[in-house]
C-alpha positions in Angstrom: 2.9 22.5 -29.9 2.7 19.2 -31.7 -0.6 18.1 -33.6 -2.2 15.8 -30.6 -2.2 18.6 -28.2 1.2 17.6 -26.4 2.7 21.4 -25.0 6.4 22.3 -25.8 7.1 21.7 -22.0 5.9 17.9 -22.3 2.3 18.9 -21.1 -0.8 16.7 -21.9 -2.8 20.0 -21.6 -5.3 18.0 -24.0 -6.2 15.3 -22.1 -8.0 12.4 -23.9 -11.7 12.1 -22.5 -12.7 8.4 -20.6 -15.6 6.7 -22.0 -18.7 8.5 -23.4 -17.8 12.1 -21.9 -17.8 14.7 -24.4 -14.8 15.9 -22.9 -12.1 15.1 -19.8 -13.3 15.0 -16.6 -10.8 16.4 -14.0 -10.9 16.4 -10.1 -10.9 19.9 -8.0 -10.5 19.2 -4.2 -11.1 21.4 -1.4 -10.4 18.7 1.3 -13.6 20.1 3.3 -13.9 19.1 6.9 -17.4 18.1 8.2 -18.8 18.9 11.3 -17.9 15.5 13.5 -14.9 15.1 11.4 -10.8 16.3 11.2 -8.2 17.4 9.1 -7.3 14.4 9.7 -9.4 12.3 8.1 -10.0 15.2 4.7 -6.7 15.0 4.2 -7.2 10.8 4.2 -10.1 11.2 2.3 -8.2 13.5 -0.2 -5.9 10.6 -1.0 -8.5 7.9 -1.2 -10.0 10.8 -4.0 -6.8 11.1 -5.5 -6.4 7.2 -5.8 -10.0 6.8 -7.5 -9.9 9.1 -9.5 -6.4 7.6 -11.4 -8.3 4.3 -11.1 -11.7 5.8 -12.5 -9.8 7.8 -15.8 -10.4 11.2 -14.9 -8.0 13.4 -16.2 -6.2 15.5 -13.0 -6.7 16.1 -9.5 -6.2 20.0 -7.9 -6.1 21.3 -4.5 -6.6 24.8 -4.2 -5.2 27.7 -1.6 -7.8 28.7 1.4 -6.7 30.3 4.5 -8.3 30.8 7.8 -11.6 28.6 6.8 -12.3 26.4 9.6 -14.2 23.7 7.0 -11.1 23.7 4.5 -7.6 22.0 5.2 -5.9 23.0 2.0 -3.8 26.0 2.8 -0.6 24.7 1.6 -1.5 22.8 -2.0 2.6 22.1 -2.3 2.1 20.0 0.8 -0.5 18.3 -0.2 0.7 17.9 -3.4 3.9 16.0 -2.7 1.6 13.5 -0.7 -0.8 12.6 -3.7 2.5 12.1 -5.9 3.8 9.7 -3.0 0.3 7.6 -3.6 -0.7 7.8 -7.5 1.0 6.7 -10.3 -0.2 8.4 -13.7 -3.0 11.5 -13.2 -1.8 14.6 -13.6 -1.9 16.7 -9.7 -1.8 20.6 -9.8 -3.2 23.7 -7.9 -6.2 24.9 -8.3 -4.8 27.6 -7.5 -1.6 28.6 -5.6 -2.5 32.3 -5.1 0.6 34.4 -6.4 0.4 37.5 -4.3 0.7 35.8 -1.2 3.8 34.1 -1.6 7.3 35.2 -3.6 7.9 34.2 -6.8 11.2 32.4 -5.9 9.7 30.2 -2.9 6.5 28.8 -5.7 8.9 28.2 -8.4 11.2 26.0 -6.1 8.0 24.6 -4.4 6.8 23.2 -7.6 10.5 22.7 -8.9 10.7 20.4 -6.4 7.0 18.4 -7.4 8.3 18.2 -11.0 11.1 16.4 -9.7 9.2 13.9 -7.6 6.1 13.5 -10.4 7.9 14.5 -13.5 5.3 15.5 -15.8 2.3 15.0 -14.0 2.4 18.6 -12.1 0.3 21.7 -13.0 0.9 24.9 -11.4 -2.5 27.0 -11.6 -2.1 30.5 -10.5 -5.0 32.8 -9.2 -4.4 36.4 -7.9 -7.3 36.6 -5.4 -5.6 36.6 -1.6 -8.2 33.1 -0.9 -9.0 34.5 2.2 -10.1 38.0 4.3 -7.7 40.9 4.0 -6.5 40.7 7.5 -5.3 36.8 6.8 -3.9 38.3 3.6 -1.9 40.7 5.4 -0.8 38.2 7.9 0.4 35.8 5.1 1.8 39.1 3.3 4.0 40.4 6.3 2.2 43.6 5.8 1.0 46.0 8.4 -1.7 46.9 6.1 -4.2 44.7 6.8 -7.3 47.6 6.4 -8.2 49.4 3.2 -8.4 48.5 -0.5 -6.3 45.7 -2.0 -4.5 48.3 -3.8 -3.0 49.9 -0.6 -2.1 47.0 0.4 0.0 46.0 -2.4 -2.1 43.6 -3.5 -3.0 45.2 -7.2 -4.4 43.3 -10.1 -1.6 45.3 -11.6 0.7 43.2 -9.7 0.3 40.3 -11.0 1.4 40.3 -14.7 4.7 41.1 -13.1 4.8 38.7 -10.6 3.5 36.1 -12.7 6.9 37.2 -15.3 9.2 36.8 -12.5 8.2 33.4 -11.7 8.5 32.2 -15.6 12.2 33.7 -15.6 12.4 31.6 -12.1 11.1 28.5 -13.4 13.1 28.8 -17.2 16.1 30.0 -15.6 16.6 32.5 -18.2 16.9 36.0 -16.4 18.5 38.4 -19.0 22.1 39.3 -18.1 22.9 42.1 -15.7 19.3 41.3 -13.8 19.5 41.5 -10.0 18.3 38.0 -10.1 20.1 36.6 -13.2 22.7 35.2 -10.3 19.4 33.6 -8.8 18.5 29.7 -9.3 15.0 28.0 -8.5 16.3 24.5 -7.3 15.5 22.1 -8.4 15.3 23.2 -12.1 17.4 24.1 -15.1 20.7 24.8 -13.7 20.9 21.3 -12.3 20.5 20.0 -15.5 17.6 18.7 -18.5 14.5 18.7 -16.6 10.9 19.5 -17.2 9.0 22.0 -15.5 4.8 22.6 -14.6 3.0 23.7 -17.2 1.7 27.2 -15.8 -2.3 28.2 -15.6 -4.4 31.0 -15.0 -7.1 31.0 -12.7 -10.1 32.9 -12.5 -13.6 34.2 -12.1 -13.7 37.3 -14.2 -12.1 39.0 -17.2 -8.9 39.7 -16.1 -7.3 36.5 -15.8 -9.4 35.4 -19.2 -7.6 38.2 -21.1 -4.3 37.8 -19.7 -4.1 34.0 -19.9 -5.4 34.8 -23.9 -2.5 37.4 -24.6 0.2 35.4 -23.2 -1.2 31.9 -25.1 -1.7 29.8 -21.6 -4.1 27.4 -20.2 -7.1 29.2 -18.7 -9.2 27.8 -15.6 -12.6 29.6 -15.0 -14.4 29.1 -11.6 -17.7 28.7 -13.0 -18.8 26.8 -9.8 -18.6 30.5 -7.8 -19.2 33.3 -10.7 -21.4 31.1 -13.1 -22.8 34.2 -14.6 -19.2 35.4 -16.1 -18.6 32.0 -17.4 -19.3 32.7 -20.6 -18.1 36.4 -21.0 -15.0 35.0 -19.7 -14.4 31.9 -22.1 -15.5 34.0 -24.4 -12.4 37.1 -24.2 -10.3 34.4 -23.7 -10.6 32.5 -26.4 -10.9 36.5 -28.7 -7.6 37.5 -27.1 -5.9 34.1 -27.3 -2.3 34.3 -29.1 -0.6 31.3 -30.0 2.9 30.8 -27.7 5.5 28.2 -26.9 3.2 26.5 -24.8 -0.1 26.5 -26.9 -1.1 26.9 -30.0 -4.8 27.5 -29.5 -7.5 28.0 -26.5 -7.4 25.8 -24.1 -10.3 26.3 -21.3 -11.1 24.1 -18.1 -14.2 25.2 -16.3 -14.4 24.1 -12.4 -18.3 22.7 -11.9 -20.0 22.0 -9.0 -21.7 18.7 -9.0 -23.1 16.0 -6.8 -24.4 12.6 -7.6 -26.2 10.4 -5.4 -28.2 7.2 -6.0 -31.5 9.2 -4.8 -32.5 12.7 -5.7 -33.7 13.5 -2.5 -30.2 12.0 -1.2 -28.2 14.5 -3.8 -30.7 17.4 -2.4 -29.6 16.5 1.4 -26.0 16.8 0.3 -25.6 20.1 -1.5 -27.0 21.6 0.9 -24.9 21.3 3.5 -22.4 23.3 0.9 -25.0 25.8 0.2 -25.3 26.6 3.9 -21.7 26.3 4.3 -21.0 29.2 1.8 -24.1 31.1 3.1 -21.9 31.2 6.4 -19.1 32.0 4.1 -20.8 34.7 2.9 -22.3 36.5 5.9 -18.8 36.1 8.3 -19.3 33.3 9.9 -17.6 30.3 8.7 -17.2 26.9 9.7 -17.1 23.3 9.8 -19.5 21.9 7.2 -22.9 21.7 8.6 -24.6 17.5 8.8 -27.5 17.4 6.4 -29.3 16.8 9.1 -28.2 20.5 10.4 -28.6 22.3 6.7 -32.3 20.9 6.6 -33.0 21.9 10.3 -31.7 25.2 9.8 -34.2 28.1 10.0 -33.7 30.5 6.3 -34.2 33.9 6.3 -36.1 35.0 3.4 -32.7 36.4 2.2 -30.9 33.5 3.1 -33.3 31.1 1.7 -33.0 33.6 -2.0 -29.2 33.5 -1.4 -29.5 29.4 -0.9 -31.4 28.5 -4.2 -29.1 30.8 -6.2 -26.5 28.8 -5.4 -27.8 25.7 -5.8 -29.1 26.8 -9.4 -25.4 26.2 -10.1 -25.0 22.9 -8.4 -25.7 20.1 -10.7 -27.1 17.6 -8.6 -29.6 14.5 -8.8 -29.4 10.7 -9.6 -26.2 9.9 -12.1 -28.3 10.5 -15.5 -29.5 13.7 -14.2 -26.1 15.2 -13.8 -24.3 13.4 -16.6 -26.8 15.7 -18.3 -26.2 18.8 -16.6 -22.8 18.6 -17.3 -23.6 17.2 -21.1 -25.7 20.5 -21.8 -22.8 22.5 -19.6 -20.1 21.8 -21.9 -22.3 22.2 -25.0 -23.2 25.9 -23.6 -19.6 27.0 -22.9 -17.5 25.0 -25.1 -15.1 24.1 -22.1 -12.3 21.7 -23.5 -12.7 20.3 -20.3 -14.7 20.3 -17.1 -13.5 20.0 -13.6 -15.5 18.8 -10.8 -15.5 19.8 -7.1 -18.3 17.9 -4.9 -18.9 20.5 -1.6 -20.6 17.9 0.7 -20.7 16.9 4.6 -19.1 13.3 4.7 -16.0 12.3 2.5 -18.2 8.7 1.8 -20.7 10.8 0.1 -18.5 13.0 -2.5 -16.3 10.0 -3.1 -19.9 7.9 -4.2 -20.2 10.9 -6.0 -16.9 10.6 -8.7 -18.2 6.6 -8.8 -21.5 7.6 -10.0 -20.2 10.4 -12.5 -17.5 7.5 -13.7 -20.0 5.0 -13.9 -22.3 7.3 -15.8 -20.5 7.7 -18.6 -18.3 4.2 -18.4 -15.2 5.9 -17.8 -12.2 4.0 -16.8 -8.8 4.2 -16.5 -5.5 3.2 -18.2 
C-alpha cells in the first residue's frame, strides 16, 4: 500500500476529511419508510441523499441488507447500488453490509463484479455475517427447511464465514488453485475478461469476531457502534491488536457507523430521534413497522421498561442543534480513534435527515470537489 493510503486494488480506503472534521465523514443509508410515505419515495429520497452528499464532500454512501422490516426498503443493496452509480459522479457507494450467509459466494462476486464495471473504483463491498433479519426470513432467503433452532443447525455458523468469505476472494481474484472444483468457474465481469479493478472488501460488525478476523486477514473493519455502542471500543481495540499488514492494507483502518441527528432546534432534533427510538423499541419487542410521525413517538404511552429501553438508546444518538453534535461526534472520534465515522440519521420524514447531513456539512464547512 502506497504512502497516501491508496490500497493495492486502487482503493481510497483513506479518504481525505472535508473541512474542519477531524476525520471523513461517510453516509450509511437505511432508506427508512415513514408512516404516510412509500418505498417509493425512500428510494427517491435515497438518491437525493446520495447526490448531497457527493455535493457536500462526505466521503461514501452505504446501503445496508434488511429483510422482512416493513420501515426499511433496502433488501437488495446491489440494486440500489447500481441506481446511485447511474446518478453520482465521484463518492465512493458500497454495502453496509451485503450479509454473506444468505447469498452464494459466486452470485455477490458477480453482483459487485458487475458495479465495479459500471463505477469503476468507487464500489465497496462490506460484508456482515449476521442473517439482517428473523431466522424464519433467513431460512426463507437460505432455501432451508430449517427455519427453528440455533443458527448453528441451520447452517448458519460464525464458523462459516471465514470460508465463505475465502471463496468469494478466489471468486473475485479469479485465482482458484488448479484442480479446484471451481478453478473452471469465472465471476463475470472480472479478471478473465481482462485488466479490471475490483471492490475493495470490508468486514462488518458489532462484536469481536469480525474485529479479529478483519485484523488477521489485514482488511478494512466497519463497527456498528450505532447498535452495540458498548463493544465499540473492545472491538476497535482487538482489531487494531490482531491487525496484520496484507496486500490491501498496511495498517488499521476502522470506520465506526454513528447515529446522529441535527436539527436547527433542540427540541426539533428530540422530536426526530424519537420516532427511531420507538421504531427499534418495536423492533425489539416483534412488532415492527413503518416509522412512527413524531407526533405518534411523543403520543405514545411508555412502559416503565419501554421508556428505560427508549433513553438507552437515545444515550447513543447524538442529537441537538449543529454545534451540539459536531461535538458529539468531535469527542466520539477522540474516544475511539475511528479513522473515520459514518453517519446514519433514523428519522420519520426524508426532509428531516436530508436537513440533517446539511447541518453536519455546514457545521464543519465541508464541501465538495
Amino acid at each position: 500500500m502506497s504512502g497516501d493510503g491508496s490500497g493495492a486494488q486502487g482503493d481510497p480506503v483513506r479518504g481525505t476529511a472535508r473541512g474542519t472534521a477531524p476525520v471523513p465523514l461517510s453516509v450509511l443509508d437505511l432508506v427508512t419508510v415513514g408512516q404516510g410515505s412509500t418505498a417509493v419515495e425512500a428510494l427517491r429520497t435515497s438518491v437525493r441523499l446520495a447526490q448531497l452528499a457527493e455535493a457536500r464532500g462526505y466521503h461514501r454512501h452505504w446501503v445496508a441488507e434488511h429483510h422482512s422490516m416493513p420501515g426499511v426498503a433496502s433488501s437488495s443493496p446491489a440494486v440500489i447500488l447500481a441506481h446511485l452509480a447511474a446518478h453520482t459522479r465521484r463518492i465512493r457507494l458500497g454495502s453496509g453490509g451485503v450479509m454473506l450467509p444468505n447469498h452464494a459466494p459466486l452470485v455477490i462476486a458477480e453482483q459487485f463484479g458487475t458495479l465495479e464495471a459500471l463505477a469503476p473504483g468507487r464500489v465497496d463491498l462490506g460484508l456482515g455475517r449476521a442473517p439482517g433479519t428473523d431466522g424464519a426470513t433467513a431460512a426463507a432467503l437460505r432455501r432451508t427447511d430449517r427455519p427453528g433452532g440455533s443458527a448453528e443447525a441451520r447452517g448458519e455458523g460464525a464458523e462459516d464465514f471465514p470460508q465463505q468469505l475465502a471463496e468469494l476472494t478466489r471468486f473475485l481474484d479469479d485465482d482458484f488453485p488448479d484442480g479446484h472444483p471451481y478453478a473452471r468457474i469465472h465471476a463475470v465481469p472480472g479478471p478473465v475478461q481482462g485488466p479490471a479493478g475490483r471492490p475493495p472488501i470490508w468486514l462488518l460488525g458489532s462484536s469481536g469476531f469480525s474485529a479479529r478476523l478483519a485484523g488477521v486477514l489485514g482488511m478494512p473493519f466497519a463497527f456498528a457502534h450505532h447498535f452495540s455502542a458498548q463493544n465499540t471500543v473492545p472491538a476497535l481495540d482487538l482489531y487494531r491488536e490482531s491487525f496484520r499488514p496484507s496486500v490491501a492494507l498496511d495498517s488499521p483502518y476502522a470506520v465506526i457507523g454513528v447515529a446522529a441527528l441535527a436539527a436547527d432546534e433542540e427540541r426539533e432534533a428530540r422530536r426526530q430521534v424519537l420516532t427511531g427510538a420507538l421504531s427499534m423499541l418495536r423492533l425489539r419487542t416483534g412488532r415492527p413497522g413503518l416509522i412512527p410521525t413524531p407526533e405518534e413517538a411523543e403520543a405514545y404511552s411508555f412502559t416503565p421498561l419501554e421508556r428505560e429501553f427508549t433513553e438507552g438508546w437515545l444515550s447513543n444518538v447524538v442529537h441537538g442543534t449543529p454545534d451540539a453534535v459536531r461535538a458529539g461526534l468531535d469527542a466520539l472520534q477522540k474516544r475511539t480513534g475511528a479513522d473515520e465515522l459514518m453517519i446514519t440519521a433514523n428519522a420519520h420524514g426524508g426532509e428531516h435527515r436530508l436537513r440533517s447531513y446539511e447541518l453536519i456539512a455546514d457545521t464543519y464547512e465541508m464541501t465538495g470537489q
